[in-house]
N, C-alpha and C positions, 0 to 999 in steps of 0.2 A: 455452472454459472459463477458459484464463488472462487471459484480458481482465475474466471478468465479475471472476474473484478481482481483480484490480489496483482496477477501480471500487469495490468493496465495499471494500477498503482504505482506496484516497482518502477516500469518504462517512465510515469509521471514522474517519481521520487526519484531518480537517475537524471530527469531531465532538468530539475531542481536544481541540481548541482554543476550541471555544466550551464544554464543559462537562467538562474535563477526565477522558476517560473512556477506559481505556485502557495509560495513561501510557506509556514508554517502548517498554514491546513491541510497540502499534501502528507505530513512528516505526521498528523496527526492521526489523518486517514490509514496510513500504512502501519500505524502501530494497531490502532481497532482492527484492521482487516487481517492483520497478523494474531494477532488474539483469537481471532474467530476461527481461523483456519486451523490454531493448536487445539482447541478447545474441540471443535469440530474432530479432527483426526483422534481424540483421546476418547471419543464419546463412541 
């Protein structure tokens, strides 16, 4: 389930950039869920 959530972020955080949708709380979202995911695979 936390993999499909980091994809669904990504596609959000990609869609950020081409049509500005989102703004900052996507870019903050994908940095927690990216943390979690390092954190996660190290444990």
């Amino acid at each position: 389930m936390l993999e499909t959530l980091i994809v669904v972020l990504i596609v959000l955080w990609l869609l950020g950039f081409s049509f500005h949708v989102g703004g900052s709380l996507i870019h903050t979202l994908l940095v927690i869920a990216l943390i979690v995911f390092i954190v996660r695979m190290l444990s």
